[in-house]
N, C-alpha and C positions, 0 to 999 in steps of 0.2 A: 099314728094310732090306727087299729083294723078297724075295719069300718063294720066288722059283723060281731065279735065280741066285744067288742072297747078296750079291750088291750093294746098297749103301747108296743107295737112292731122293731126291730131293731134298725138301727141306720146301714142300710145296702152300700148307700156310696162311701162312707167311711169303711167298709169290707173291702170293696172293690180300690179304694185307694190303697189302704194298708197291706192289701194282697199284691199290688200292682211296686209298692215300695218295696217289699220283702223277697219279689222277684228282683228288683235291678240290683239288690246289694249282694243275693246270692250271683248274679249274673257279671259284677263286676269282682266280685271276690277270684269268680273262676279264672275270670280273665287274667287278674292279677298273676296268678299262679301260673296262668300258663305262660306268659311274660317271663316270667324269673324261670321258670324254665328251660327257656328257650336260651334266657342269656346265659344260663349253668350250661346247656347243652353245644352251644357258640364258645363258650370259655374252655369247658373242658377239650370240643376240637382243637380250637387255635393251641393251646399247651401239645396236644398229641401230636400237632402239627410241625411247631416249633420243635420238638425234640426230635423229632425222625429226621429235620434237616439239619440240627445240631450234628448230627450224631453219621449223616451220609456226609456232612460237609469239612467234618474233622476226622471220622474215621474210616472213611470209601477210599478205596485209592483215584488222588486225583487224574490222574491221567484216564482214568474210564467216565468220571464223570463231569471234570472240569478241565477240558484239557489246555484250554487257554488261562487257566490260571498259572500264574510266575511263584517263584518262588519268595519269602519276603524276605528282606534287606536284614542284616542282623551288623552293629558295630564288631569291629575288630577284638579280639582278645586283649585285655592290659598288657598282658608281655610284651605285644606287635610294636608297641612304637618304644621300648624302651634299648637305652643304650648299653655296649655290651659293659660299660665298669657297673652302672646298676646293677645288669643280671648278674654279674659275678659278688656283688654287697650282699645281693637276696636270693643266693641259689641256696645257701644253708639253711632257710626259712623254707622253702621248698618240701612239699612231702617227698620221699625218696618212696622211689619204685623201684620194687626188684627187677631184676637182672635176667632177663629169659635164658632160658638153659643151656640155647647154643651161644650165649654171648661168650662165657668165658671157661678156662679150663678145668681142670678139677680143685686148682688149688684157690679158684675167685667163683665158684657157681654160685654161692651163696649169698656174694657182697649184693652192694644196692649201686644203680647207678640213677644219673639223670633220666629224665619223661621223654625218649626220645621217639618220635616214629619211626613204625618199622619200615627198614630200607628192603626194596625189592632184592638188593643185588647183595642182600650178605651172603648168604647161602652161598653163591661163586663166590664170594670173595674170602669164606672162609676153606672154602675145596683150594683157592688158589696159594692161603697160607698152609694148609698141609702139603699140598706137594713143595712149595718153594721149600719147609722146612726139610721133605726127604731129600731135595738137589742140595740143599746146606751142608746137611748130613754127608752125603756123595761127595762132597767137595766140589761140586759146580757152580761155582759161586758165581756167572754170570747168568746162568739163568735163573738160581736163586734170587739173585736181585732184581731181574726182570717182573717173577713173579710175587714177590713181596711189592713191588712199586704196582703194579696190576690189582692187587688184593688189596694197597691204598688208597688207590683211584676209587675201587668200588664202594669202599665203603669208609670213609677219610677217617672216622670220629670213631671206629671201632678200639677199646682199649689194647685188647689181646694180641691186633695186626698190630696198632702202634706199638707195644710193647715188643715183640716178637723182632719186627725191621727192626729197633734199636737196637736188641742185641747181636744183630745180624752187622750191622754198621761199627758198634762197640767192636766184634772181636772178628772178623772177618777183615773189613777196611779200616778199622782203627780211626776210626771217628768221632771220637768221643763227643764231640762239642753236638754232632748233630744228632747221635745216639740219646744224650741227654733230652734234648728238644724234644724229640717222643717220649721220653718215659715222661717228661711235663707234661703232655699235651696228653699221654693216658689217663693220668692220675689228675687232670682236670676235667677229663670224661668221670673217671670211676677214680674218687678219693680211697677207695680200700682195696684197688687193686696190687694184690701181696706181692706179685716179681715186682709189676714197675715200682712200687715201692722202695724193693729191696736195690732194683739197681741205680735207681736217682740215690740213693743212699751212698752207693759207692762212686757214682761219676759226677756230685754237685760239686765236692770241692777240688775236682781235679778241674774242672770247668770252670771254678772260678780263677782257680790257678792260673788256666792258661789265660783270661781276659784278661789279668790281673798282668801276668807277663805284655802283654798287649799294649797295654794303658803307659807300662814301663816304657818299652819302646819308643811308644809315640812322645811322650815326654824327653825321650834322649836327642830324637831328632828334633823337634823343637828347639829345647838347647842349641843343638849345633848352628838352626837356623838363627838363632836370637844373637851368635857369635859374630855374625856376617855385619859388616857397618851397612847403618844407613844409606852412606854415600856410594854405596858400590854402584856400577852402573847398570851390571850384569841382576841384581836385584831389581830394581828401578825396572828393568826391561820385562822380566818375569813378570810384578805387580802390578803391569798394567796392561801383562796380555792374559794377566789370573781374571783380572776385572772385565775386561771384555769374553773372556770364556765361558766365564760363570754366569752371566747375563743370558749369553747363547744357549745355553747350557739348560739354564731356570724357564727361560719362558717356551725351551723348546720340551719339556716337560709336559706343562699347558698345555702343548697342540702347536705353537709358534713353527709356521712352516719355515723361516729366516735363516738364511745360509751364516756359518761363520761370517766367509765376506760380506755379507748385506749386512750384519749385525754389524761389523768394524766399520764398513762405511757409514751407518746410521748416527751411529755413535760419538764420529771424527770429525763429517761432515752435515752433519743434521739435514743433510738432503733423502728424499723419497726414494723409494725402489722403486720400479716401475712390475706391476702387477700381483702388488703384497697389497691386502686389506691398509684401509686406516687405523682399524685396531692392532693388527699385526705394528705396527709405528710403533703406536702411542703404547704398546707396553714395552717395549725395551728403552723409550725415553718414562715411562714411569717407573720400573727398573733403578735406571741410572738413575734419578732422582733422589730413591730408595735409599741407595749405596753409597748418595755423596751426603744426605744426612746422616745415616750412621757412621762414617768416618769422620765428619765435622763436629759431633756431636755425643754419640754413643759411646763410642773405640773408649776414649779418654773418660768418662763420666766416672767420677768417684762415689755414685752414690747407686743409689738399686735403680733397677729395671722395673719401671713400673707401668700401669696400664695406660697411661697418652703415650709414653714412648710408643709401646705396641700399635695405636693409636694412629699416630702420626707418621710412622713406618706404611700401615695400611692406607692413611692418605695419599701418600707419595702413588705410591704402587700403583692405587688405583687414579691417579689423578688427572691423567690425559684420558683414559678410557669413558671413569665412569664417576668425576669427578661429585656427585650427588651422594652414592653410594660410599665414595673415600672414608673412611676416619668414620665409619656409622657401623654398630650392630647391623645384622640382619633384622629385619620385621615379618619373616616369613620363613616356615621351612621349608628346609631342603633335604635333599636324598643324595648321596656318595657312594655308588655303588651297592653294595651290601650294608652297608651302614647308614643308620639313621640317626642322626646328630642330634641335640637337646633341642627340644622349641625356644623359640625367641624369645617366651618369657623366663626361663632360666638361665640366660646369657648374662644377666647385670651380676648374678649371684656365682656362678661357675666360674666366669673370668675375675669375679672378685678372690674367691679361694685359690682362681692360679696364680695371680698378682701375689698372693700370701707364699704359696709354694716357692716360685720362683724367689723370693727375698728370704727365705728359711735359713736358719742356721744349721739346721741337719741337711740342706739340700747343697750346702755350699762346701761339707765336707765331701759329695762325690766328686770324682774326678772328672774335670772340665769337660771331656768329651763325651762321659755317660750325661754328665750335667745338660748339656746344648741335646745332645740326642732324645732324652726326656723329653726335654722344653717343646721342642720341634714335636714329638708325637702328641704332647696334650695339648697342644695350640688348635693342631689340625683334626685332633677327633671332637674338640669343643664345637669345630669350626663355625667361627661368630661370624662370619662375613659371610655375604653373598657371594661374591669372586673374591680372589686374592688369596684363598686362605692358604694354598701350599705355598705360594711366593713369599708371602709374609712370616710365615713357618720359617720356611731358608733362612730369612733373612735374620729373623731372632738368633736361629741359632748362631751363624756367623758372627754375631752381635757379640751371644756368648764367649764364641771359642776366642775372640779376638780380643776381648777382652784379656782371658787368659791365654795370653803370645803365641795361640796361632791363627796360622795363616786364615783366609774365608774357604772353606769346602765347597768343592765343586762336584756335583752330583750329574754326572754324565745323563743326558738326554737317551743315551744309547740304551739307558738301566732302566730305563724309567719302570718296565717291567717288575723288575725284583725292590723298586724301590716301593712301589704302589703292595707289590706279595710281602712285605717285609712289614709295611704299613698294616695290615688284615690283619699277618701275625699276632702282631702288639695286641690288635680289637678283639680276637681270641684270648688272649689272657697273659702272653711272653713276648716283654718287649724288650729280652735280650737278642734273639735275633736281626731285631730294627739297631740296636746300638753297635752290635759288631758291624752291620753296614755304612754306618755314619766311620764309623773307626778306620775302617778299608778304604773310603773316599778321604778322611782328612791323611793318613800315608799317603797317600797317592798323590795328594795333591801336597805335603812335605817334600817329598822324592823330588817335585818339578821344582821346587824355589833351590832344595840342593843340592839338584844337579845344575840350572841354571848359573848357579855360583859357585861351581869346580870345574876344573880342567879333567875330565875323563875322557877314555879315548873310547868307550863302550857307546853304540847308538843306546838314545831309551824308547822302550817304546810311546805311540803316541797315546793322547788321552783324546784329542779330538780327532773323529773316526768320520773321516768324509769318506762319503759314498761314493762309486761310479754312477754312472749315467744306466746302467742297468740295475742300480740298488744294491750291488756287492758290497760292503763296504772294506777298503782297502785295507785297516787292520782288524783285525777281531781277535784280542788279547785280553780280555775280560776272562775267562777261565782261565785263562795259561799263566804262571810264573815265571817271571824273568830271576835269570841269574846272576846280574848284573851286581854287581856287590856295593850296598847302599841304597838301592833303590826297594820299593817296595813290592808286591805281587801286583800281578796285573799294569794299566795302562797309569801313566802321566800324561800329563796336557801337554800340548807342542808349544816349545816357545818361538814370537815373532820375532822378527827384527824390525821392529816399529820406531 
């Protein structure tokens, strides 16, 4: 209260308190704000921040700003690991892409072919099919043929060259059989390519004609061998220099460095060569193994060929070698070349459908040497084994043909070449090629049992081709025809006098 009117004065310190409070709420208010501020001002940086290295770190080119950064790792295409009878189940599935303009002539520019990359070398290789065709034209027909096989080379899978050489083989060298092979191998590039079309049209079933002749043949001489008694001696001697050649023969395929003679000594007297591998041995005694089960047990068997036979064939085989791995699937893939075989886990299921194949009754109507020739190429492009698998292939098919009265085929070591080129063939998509080489080696090896057991006064040539000391080897009769009447083209085996 004032102490000069008596009036009641108001409370000072309740002012100065509530003045004192109404400052720190404005004073924390500010702050507040200037806090959320700061972190709106902090947030919005860090985002502008983040974007400008988003954007130098995937759109700058690396090499100016990271130049030790690698490239990153990406899995293979699905196509990479599949085998070629899949790609050929699923190429009609395929979207087709057209035909670039210089692929084909005026009467295919329009078709569709497969997704192939572009080849550097077509361009030459299509200048080198114009000229080969003006030398054709001129009648120079060796340097046409030089430049059509040049114009091959450069670019293999070209429809228009494959097409082109065929007709160049068709009617120039009258070659029908291999004239055919390319107009296949075109029209499996380019299904609507019009000539090869039109000419596999006219030279399929002359082609099958002549295998068909072929097949007859080998069936006569058969026959004639089937005439010869058991008891001959001159047989007897052949049979058991065919066993030991074929052996030489099989594992010198392989890589098997082993002389004829080393092989027959090993064989005879089961003594060591001095300075041959321990493996080099043990596969021509697992070989022989191979061969005196299937003679003791196969040859005669009245019932199917089924999967332990195969089975136990590849035991033998591998059984001094790599006797863990005998008689087992593989557990792991493997690589062949240019081909890549089915993984291990579709082996139980692939060799079950061949097991089916091979006991079919549409399979049993081919004739026995297309029959063994098949067997032999889908054993070895399944290839279920780790090692073994073309020796056990042989051996199947031998199985086969001996079944059906002929002899066991001996596939010269010296071929190994066009046996392995004839094998690819097949993995491209015609495994008629592979079967007329099976055909050529069981003649060949008829010709030795029937000339063994006639009196002819003609030499034949040999089929075992020992080399000189300089690598010559003394015959090379593989391209050349004998004239010898009875005998077939090319080489027979030499018989011992054992």
């Amino acid at each position: 209260m004032c102490c000069v009117c008596g009036e009641q004065s108001p409370d000072l310190n309740g002012l100065h308190k509530r003045s004192r409070s109404s400052t720190r709420s404005v004073s924390q208010k500010w702050r507040y704000q200037m806090n959320s501020f700061h972190y709106f001002i902090i947030f919005v940086s860090g985002s502008m921040f983040s974007g400008v290295m988003f954007a130098l770190l995937n759109y700058a080119p690396k090499y100016v700003l990271l130049p030790s950064r690698t490239a990153p790792h990406h899995l293979p295409d699905g196509k990479f690991l599949q085998i070629a009878d899949e790609v050929r189940v699923l190429e009609p599935y395929f979207p087709a892409v057209r035909m670039p303009s210089g692929l084909g002539d005026g009467n295919n520019s329009g078709k569709y072919s497969k997704n192939e990359p572009h080849d550097s070398n077509e361009q030459e290789a299509l200048s080198s099919l114009k000229v080969a065709i003006e030398m054709n034209m001129m009648g120079k027909d060796d340097k046409a043929a030089r430049l059509f096989q040049h114009a091959l080379a450069l670019s293999p899978k070209h429809p228009e060259i494959l097409t082109k050489y065929g007709e160049f083989l068709e009617h120039n060298q009258q070659d029908v059989v291999r004239a055919d092979h390319y107009y296949y191998q075109a029209l499996t590039v380019n299904p609507a390519h019009s000539d090869a079309l039109a000419n596999r049209q006219r030279t399929a079933q002359i082609v099958e004609h002549l295998d068909q002749k072929r097949f007859e043949r080998l069936d006569q001489k058969r026959d004639a061998l089937s005439s010869v008694s058991a008891t001959n001696v001159a047989l007897k001697r052949a049979e058991k220099e065919a066993y030991i050649q074929h052996i030489y023969h099989s594992v010198g395929i392989e890589g098997n460095t082993m002389s004829l003679a080393e092989t027959r000594s090993i064989l005879e007297t089961r003594m060591a060569v001095d300075g041959k591998s321990i493996d080099e041995h043990n596969e021509i005694l697992g070989l022989d193994a191979a061969m005196k089960y299937i003679n003791a047990t196969l040859v005669n068997k009245n019932d199917f060929i089924t999967l332990k036979d195969i089975l136990e064939i590849h035991r033998r085989v591998l059984g001094h070698v790599d006797p863990i791995e005998g008689g087992e699937f593989r557990r792991t893939q493997v690589y062949v070349g240019g081909h890549v075989p089915p993984g291990p886990g579709d082996l139980s299921i692939l060799m079950s459908r061949f097991e089916g194949w091979l006991n079919a009754k549409q399979t049993f109507q081919l004739h026995p040497v297309k029959y063994a020739a098949m067997a032999h190429y889908k054993l070895v492009h399944i290839h279920p084994f780790t090692d073994g698998n073309g020796r056990t292939s042989r051996l199947l098919m031998n199985t086969l043909l001996m079944r059906a009265g002929y002899p066991p085929v001996i596939i010269q070591k010296q071929h190994r070449h066009k046996y392995y080129d004839y094998l690819q063939v097949a993995n491209e998509g015609d495994i008629r090629p592979f079967v007329r080489f099976i055909a050529d080696c069981t003649e060949r090896t008829l010709d030795l049992y029937l000339w063994s057991t006639s009196e002819l006064s003609h030499p034949i040539p040999l089929l075992a081709q020992e080399s000189m000391s300089n690598g010559v080897p003394l015959i090379n009769g593989f391209e050349r025809e004998t004239t010898v009447e009875g005998s077939g083209s090319g080489d027979t085996i030499r018989i011992g006098t054992i």
